[in-house]
DSSP file (Angstrom, degrees, kcal/mol; ACC not computed):
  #  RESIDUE AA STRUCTURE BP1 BP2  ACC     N-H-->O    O-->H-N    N-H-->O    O-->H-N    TCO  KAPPA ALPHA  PHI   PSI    X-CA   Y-CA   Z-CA
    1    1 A X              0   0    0      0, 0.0    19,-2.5     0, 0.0     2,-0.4   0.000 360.0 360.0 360.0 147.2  113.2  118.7   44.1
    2    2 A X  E     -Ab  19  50A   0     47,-2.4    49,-0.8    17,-0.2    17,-0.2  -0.891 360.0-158.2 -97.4 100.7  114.9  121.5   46.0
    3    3 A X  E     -Ab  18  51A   0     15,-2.0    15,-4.0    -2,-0.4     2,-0.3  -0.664  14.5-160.6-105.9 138.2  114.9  124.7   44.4
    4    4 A X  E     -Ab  17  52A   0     47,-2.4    49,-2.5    13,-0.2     2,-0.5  -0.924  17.6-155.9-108.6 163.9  117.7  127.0   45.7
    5    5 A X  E     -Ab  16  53A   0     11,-2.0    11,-0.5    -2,-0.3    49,-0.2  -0.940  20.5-156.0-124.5  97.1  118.2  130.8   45.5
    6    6 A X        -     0   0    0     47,-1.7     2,-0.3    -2,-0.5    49,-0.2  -0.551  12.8-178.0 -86.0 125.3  122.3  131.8   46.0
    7    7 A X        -     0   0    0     -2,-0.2     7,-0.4    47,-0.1     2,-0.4  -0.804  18.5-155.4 -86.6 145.7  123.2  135.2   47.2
    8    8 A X        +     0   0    0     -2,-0.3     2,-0.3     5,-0.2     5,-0.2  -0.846  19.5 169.4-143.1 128.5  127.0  135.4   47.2
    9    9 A X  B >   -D   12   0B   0      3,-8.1     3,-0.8    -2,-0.4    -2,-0.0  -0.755  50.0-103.6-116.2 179.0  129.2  137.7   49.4
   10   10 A X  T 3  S+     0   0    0     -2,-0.3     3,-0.1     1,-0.3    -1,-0.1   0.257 117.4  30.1-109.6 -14.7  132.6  137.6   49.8
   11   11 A X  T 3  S+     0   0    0      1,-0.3    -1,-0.3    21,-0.1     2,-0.2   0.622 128.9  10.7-130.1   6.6  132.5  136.0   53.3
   12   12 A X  B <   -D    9   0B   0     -3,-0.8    -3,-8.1    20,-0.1     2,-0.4  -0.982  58.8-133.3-174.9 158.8  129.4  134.0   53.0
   13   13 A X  B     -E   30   0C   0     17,-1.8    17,-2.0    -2,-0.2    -5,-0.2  -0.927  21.8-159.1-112.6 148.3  126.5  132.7   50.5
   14   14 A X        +     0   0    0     -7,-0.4    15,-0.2    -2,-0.4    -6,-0.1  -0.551  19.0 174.0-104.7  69.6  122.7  133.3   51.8
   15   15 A X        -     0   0    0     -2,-0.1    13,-1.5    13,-0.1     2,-0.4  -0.016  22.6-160.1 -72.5 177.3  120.5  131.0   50.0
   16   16 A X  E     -AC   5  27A   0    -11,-0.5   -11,-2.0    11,-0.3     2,-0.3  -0.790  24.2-173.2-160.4 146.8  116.8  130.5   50.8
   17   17 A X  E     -AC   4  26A   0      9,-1.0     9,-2.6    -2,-0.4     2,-0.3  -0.960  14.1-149.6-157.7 145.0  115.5  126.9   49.3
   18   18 A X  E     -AC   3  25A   0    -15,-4.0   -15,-2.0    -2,-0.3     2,-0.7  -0.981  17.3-136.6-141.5 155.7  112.3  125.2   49.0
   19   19 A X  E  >> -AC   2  24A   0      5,-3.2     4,-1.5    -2,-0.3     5,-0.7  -0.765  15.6-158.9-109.8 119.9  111.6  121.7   49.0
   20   20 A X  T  45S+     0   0    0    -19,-2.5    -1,-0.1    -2,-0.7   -18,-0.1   0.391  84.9  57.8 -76.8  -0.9  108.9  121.6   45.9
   21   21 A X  T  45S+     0   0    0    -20,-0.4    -1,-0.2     3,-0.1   -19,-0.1   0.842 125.7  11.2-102.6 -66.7  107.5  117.9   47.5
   22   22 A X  T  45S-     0   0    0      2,-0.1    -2,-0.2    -3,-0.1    -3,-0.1   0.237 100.5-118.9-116.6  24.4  106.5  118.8   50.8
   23   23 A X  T  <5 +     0   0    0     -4,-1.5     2,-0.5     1,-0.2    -3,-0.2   0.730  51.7 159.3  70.9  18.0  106.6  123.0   50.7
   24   24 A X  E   < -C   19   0A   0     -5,-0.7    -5,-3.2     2,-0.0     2,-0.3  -0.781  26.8-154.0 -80.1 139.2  109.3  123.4   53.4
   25   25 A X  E     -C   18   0A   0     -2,-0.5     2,-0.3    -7,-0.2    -7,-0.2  -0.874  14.1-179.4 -98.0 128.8  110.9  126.7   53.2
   26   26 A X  E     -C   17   0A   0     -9,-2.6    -9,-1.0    -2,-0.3     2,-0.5  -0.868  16.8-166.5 -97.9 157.7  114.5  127.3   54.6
   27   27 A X  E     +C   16   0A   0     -2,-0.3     2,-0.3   -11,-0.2   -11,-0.3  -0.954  23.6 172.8-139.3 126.0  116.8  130.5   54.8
   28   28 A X        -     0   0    0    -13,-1.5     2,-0.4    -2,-0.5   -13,-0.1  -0.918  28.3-152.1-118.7 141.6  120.6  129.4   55.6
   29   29 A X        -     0   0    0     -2,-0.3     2,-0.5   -15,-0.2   -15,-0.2  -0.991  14.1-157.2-124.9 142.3  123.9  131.7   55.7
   30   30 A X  B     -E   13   0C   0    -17,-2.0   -17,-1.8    -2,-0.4     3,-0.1  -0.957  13.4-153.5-125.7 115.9  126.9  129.0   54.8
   31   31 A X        +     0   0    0     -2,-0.5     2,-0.2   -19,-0.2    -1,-0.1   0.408  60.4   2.7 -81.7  15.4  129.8  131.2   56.5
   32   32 A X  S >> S-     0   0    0      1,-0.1     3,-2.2   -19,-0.1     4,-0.8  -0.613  89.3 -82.8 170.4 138.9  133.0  130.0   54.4
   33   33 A X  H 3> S+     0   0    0      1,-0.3     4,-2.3    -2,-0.2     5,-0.2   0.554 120.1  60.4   8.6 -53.8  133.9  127.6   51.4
   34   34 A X  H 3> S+     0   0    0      2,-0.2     4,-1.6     1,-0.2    -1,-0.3   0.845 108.4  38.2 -89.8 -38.4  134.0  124.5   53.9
   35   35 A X  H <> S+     0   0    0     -3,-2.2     4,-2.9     2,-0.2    -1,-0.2   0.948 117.8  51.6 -96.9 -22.9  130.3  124.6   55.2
   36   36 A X  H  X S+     0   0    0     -4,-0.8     4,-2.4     2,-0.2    -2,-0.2   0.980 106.9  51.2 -28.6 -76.5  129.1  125.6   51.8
   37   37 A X  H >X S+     0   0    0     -4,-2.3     4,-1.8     1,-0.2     3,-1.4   0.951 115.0  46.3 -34.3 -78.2  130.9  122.7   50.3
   38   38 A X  H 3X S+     0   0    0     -4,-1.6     4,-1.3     1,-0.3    -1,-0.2   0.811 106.9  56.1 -60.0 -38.2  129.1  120.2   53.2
   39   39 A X  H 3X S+     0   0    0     -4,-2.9     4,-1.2     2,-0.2    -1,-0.3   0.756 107.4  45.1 -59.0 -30.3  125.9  121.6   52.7
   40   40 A X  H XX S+     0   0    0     -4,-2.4     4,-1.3    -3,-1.4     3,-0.8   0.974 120.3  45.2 -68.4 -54.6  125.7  120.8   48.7
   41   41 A X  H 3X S+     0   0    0     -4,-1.8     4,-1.5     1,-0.3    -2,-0.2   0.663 101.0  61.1 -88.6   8.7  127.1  117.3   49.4
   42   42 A X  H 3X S+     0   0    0     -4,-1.3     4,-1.2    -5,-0.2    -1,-0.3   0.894 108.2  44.8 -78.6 -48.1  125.0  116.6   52.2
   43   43 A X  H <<>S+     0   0    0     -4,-1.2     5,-1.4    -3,-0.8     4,-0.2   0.771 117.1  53.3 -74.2  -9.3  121.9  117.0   49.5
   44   44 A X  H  <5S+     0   0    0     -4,-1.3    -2,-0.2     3,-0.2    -1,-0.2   0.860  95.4  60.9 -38.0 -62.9  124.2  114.8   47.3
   45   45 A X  H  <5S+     0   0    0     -4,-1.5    -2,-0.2    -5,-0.2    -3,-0.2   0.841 106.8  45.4 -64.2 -41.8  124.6  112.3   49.4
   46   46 A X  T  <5S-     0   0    0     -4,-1.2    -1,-0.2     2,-0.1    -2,-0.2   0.293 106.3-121.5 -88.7   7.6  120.7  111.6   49.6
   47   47 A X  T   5 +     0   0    0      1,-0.2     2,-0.5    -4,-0.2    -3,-0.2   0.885  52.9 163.4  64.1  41.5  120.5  111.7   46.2
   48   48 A X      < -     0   0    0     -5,-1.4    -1,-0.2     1,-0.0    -2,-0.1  -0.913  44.2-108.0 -98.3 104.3  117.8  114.6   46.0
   49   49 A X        -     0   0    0     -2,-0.5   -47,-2.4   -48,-0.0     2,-0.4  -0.088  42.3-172.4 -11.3 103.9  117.2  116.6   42.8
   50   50 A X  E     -b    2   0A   0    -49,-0.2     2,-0.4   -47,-0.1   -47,-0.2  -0.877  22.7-172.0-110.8 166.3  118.6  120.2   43.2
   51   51 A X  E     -b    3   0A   0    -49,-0.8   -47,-2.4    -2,-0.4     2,-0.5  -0.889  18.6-158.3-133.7 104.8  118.3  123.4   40.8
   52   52 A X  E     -b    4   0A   0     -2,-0.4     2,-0.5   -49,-0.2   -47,-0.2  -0.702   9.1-171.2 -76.3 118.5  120.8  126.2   42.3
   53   53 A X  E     +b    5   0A   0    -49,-2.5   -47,-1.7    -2,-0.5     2,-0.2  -0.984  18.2 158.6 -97.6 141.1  119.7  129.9   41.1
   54   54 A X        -     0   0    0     -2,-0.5     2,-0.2   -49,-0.2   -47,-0.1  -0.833  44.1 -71.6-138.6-158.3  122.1  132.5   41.9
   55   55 A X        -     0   0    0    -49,-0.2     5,-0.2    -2,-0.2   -49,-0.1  -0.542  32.4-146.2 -96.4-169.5  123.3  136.1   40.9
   56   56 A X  S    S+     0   0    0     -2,-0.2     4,-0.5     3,-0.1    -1,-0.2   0.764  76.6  91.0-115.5 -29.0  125.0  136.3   37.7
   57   57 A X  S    S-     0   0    0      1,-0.2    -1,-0.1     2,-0.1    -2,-0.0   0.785 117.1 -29.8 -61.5 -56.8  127.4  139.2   38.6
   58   58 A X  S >> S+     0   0    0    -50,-0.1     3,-2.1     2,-0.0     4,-1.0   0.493 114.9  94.5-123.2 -10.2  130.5  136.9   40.1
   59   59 A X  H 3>  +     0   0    0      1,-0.2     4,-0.7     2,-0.1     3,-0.2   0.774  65.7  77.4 -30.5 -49.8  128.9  134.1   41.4
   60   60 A X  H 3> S+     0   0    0     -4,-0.5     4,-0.9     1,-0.3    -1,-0.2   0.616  92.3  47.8 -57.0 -29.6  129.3  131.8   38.2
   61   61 A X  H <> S+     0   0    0     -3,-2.1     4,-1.5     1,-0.2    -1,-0.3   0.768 110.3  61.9-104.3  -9.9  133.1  130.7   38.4
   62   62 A X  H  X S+     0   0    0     -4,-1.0     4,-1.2     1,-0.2    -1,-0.2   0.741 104.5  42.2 -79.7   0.1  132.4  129.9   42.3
   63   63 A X  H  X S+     0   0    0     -4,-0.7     4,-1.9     2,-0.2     5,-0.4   0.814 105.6  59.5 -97.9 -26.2  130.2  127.5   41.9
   64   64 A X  H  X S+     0   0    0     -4,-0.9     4,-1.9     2,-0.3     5,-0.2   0.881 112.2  48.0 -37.5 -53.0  131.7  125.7   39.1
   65   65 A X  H  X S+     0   0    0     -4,-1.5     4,-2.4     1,-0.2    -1,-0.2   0.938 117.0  33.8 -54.5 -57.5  134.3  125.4   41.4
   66   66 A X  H  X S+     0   0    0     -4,-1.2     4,-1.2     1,-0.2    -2,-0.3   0.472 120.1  57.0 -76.2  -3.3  132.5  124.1   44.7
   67   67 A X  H  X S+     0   0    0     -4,-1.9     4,-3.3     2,-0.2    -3,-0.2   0.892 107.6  44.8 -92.1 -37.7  130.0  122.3   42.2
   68   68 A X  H  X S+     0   0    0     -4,-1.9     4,-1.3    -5,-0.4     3,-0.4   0.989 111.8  55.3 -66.6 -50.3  133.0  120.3   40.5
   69   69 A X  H  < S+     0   0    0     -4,-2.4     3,-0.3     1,-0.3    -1,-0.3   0.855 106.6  50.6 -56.4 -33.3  134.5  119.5   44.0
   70   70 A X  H  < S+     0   0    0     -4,-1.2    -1,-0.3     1,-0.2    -2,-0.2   0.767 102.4  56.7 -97.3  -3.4  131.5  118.0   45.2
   71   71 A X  H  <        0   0    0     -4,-3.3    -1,-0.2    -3,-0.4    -2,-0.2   0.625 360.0 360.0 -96.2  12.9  130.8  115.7   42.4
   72   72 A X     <        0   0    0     -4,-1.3    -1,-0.2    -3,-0.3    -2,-0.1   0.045 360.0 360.0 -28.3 360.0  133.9  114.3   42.9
């Protein structure tokens, strides 16, 4: 499983993930909607377990959004 941790700014998310299987750490900045978007379905695509945390403040109705679009 990949657990990630969502920052979200208004031009970019910073997440930090780790992958709970083999213990690799990443830190990524996804700079606009569109590489965001590729990066969720890219862990999609391989069919890899994710659990997003993020902050609470406004985050919630953008991911809804980008979550719904990539399980489409």
């Amino acid at each position: 499983m990949i657990m990630i941790g969502a920052d979200f700014h208004p031009e970019f998310q910073q997440i930090a993930s780790v992958d709970t299987d083999s213990g690799e750490l990443q830190e990524k900045r996804l700079g606009h909607r569109e590489e965001a978007e590729t990066f969720y379905r890219a862990l999609a695509a391989v069919g890899q377990q994710v659990r997003v945390g993020m902050e609470a403040k406004r985050a919630r109705a953008l991911v809804r959004t980008t979550a719904g679009r990539v399980a489409d």
